[in-house]
N, C-alpha and C positions, 0 to 999 in steps of 0.2 A: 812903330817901325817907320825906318824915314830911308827911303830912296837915295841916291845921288840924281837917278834922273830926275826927281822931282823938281822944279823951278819955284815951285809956288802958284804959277799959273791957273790949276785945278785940270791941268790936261794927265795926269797921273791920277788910278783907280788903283787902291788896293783892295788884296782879295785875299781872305784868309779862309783854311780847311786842314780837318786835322781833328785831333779828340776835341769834343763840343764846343768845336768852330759851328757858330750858328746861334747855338743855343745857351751855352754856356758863357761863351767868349764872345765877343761881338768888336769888329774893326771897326772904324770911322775910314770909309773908303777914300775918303779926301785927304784925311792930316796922317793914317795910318797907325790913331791910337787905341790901344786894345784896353776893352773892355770885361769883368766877369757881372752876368749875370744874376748874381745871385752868392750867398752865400759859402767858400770853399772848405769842405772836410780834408784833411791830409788823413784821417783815415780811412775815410771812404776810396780816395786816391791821391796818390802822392805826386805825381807826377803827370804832365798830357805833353805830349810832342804833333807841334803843328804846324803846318808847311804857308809860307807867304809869297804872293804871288803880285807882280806890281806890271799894271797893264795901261797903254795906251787905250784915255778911254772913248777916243773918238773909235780907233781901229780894232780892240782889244790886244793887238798884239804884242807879246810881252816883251816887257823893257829892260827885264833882267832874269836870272833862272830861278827857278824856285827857292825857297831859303827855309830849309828845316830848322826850330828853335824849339827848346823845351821849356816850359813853366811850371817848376819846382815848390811845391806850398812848401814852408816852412811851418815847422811845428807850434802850436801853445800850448801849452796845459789843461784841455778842456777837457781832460779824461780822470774820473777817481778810480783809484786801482779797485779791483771786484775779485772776490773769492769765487774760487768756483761752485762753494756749496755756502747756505745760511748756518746750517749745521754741521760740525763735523763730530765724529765719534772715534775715542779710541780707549786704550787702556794701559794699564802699567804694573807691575806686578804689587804687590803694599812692601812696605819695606825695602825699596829700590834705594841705592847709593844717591847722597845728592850727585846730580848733573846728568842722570838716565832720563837718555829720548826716551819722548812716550811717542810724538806726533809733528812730522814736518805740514806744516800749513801753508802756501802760497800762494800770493795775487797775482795778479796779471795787469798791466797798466799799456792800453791801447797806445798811447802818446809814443814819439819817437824816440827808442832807446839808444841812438847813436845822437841824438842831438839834446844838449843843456840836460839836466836834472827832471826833466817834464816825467820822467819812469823809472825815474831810480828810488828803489823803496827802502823804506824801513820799518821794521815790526817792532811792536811796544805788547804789553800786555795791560789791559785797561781796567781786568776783573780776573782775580785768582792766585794773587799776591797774600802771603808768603809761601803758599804752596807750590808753584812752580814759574818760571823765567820763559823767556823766549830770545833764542838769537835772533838780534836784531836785522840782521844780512840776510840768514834762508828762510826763515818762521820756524824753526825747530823748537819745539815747545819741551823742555827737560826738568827734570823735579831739580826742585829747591830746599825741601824740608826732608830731613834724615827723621826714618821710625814712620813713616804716615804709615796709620794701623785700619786695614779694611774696618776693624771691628768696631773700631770708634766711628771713622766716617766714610763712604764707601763712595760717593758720588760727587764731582766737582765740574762746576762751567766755569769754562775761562773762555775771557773773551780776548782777541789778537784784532789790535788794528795795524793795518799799513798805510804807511801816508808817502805819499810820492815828494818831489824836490828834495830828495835826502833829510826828510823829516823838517826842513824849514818853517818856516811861518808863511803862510798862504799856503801850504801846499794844500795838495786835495786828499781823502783817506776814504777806504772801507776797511768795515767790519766782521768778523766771523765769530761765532760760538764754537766751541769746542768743549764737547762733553765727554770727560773723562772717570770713566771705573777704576778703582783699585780692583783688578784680579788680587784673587787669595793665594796665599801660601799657605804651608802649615806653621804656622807658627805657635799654636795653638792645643794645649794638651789639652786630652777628656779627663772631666771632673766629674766625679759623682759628687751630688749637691747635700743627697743623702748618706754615709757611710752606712748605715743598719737598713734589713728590706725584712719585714716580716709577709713571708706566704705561707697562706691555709690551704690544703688539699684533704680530700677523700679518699680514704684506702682505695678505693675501687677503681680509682683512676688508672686508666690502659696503660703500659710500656708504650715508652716514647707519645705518652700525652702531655700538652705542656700544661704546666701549675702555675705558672704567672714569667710576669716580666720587672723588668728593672732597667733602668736608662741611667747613661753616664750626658754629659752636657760638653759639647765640642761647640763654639763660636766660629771654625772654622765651614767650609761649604764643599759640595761633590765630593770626590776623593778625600780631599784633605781631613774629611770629616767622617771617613768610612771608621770604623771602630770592628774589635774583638774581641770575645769577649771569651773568659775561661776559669775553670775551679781551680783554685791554686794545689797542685799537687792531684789532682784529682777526686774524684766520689765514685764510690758503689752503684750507688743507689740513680744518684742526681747525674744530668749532664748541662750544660748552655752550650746554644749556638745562635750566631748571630742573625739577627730579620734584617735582611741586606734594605729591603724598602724604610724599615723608621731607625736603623741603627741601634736595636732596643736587644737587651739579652735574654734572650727565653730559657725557663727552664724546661726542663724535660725529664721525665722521668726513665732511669735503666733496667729498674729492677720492682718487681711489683711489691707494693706496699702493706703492712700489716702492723693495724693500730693496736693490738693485743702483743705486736711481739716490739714494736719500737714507736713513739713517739710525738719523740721531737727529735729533728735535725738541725745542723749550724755546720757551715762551711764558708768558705772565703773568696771572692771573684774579684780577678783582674780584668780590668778593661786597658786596650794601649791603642795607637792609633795603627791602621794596614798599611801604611805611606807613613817613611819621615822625610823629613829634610834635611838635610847635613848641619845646615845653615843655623840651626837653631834647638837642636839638640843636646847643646854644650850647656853646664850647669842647669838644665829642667827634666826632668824625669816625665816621660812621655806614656806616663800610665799611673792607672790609680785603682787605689784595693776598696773592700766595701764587703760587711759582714752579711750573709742570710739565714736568716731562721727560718726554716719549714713547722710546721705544725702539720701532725694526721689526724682527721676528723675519723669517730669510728660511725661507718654504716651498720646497717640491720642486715647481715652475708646470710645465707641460707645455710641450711646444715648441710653437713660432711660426711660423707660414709667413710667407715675405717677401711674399705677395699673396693676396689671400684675394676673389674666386675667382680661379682663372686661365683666359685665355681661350684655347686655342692653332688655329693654323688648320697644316692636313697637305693638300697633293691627293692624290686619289684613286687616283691612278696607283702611290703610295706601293708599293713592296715590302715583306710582311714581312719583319721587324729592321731596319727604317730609324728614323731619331731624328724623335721627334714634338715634342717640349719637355724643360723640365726644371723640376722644381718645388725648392723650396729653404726648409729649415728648421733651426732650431737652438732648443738650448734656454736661455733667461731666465735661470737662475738664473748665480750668479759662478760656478760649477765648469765651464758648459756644458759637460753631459756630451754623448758622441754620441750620433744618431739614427738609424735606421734606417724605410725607406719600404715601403709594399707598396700593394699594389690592394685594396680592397673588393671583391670577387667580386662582389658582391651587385652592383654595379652594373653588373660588365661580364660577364654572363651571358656571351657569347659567345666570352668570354677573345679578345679583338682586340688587348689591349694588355699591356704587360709595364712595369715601374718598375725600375730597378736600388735596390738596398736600400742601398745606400752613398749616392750621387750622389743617386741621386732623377731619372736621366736616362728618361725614358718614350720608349718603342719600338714598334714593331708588330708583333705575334704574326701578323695575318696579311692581305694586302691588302684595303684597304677599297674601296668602291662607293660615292659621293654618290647614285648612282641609288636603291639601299635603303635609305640613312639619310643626311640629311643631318650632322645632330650628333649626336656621341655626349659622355653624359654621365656621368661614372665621379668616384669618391671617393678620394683618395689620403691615405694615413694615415701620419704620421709616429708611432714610438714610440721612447723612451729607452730604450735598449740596456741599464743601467744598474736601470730600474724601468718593464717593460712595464705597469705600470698607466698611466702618464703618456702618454697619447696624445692625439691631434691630428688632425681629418680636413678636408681641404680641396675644395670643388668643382672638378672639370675641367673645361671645355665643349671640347669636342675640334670644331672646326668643319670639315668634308671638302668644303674645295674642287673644284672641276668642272673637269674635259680633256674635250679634244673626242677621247671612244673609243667612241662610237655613229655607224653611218651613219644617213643618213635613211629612213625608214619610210614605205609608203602605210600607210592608217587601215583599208582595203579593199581587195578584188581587186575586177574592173571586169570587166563581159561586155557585150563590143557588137557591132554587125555596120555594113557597108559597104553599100549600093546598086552592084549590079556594072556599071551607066552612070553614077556619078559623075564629076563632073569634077576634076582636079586641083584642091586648093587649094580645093576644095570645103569645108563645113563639113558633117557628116553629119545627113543629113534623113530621115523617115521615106517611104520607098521608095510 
């Protein structure tokens, strides 16, 4: 800064104050040359405004008015532009058109954007090539390759640099990762690997037990890979429904089973997917067939009475060892082994009755009365001679018919007396 009133003389003091006046900037009070401190960031600050003051320095009294001036940094390029993350993340559907955004990525360059090239960027891709591109102006990062198939490869990093001076030589640059998923489509039918499924079950098996499973193979994932699964036309006997948790088709049974009256079975199951996709259902058929054989194992079934309960009526008058009924069983299985019959004691405390253990012909141990019991009611047990675990018990209602073997009864004895002048044919009056 240079006065008019200065002469030269050193009778002029200048005096400066203002943003770091002092500290930062420093005047030579004598010649009025300014000095910085130290080092200047323009982006720490761009700008200081500071006022000059030029004073008689015998008197201080100032020789002219203040004089406000600004000192402007001008910009370098000592900034590399910076992502806001090391990493980024995103995804794209598999099978995306070339030139679909997946992920715009962008730097930031401190240096001054209105002055020279020092922040003006450009995005390149340095890792990820031929799989996808990057606009080089906003960092939009879009596919390049037509058909990219989750199933093949599912994961990809790509790396984006920006370099400031509009990509020049000497510029400065950073770096960013970008890690990229193929989300799944369907694009993908279920396939049984197997066509033929042999299942072995037990006659014995409950209604709606299941007898096995079978799985079709979907490459696809979540939804896209939910399956159905069903008997082409339907079954009697069988049904499937789907185990939403492993996508597998269970069978189940509808109707209860018998190795003496059927088998073997064989029927036909479709699986298709629960979601299609428009996009990809033209010339592929989104479901696939596959043969099952059942096979029934025969168990060791207990015997069977031919009526279940039975009802017999006996009179009273009956002698014991006279025939009451006959009860009748046999066992299920093809070998039908023989039976053998008894009594449940338990039921017939009194032992009144007897079963022949061949026959199964019931008898009476010993004459019954309708007058003390009308019916009696007793359990008859057939067991396989063969394997007494296999037992069978059937209700008896033994019903004891009525004879006429009681005379009539007064309810009371009777004490009266006569008038001894009554008249014949009289009715008796008190005397």
């Amino acid at each position: 800064l240079h006065s008019n009133a200065d002469k030269g003389d050193g009778t002029v003091k200048y005096v400066l104050t203002g943003d770091g006046a002092g500290t930062l900037f420093l005047i030579d009070e004598k010649s009025g040359d300014i000095h910085a401190t130290k080092r200047l960031d323009r982006e720490e600050k761009a700008m200081y405004t500071l006022h000059a003051k030029v004073l008689d320095r015998n008197t201080n009294a100032e020789l002219e008015p203040d004089t406000e001036f600004n000192i402007k940094i001008h910009d370098i390029n000592d900034n590399a532009p910076r992502f806001e993350k090391e990493v980024f993340y995103a995804s794209v559907p598999e099978m995306s058109e070339v030139g679909t955004s997946v992920v715009t990525v962008t730097a930031t360059d401190a240096d001054d954007q209105t002055y020279g090239n020092s922040a003006k960027l450009v995005y390149s891709i340095l890792q990820g090539q031929p799989y996808f591109s990057v606009d080089s102006e906003n960092g939009t990062i879009k596919t390049a390759l037509p058909g990219m198939d989750r199933e093949v490869k599912e994961h990809y990093q790509v790396v984006i640099q920006a370099k400031d001076m509009a990509g020049q030589m000497g510029g400065l640059s950073g770096t960013t990762t970008v890690s990229i998923t193929l989300s799944d489509v369907n694009d993908s039918p279920p396939r049984f690997a197997n066509h033929s499924f042999r299942v072995t079950t037990v006659e014995s098996t409950d209604i709606g037990g299941a007898i096995g499973r079978i799985k079709a193979d979907d490459p696809d994932v979540g939804h896209n890979a939910e399956m159905e699964y069903s008997i082409v036309g339907g079954h009697d006997t069988f049904n499937i429904i789907t185990d939403q948790a492993t996508q597998e088709g269970v069978i189940i049974i509808k109707k209860a089973l018998d190795y003496e009256s059927k088998r073997d079975y064989d029927f036909r199951v479709e699986v298709k997917n629960t979601y299609l996709d428009a996009r990809f259902i033209h010339g592929v058929q989104f479901k696939d067939y596959a043969t099952v054989k059942v096979t029934v194992e025969d168990v060791d079934e207990p015997p069977v009475f031919a009526r279940n309960p039975y009802i017999i009526e006996v009179h009273e008058d009956t002698a014991a060892g006279s025939f009451v009924g006959v009860v009748l069983a046999r066992d299920p299985d093809a070998d039908n082994k023989p039976v053998k019959y008894s009594i449940d004691r338990h039921t017939d405390l009194e032992r009144l009755f007897n079963v022949d253990s061949v026959n199964g012909t019931i008898t009476t141990l010993k004459s019954l009365d309708r007058e003390m019991s009308k019916w009696h009611n007793i359990s008859l047990v057939a067991t396989e001679i063969n394997n007494p675990r296999q037992t069978t018990r059937v209700p008896v209602f033994i019903k004891v018919l009525d004879v006429n073997d009681n005379a009539p009864e007064f309810a009371m004895s009777y004490d009266t007396f006569v008038c001894e002048n009554v008249k014949a044919g009289q009715v008796h009056k008190i005397c």
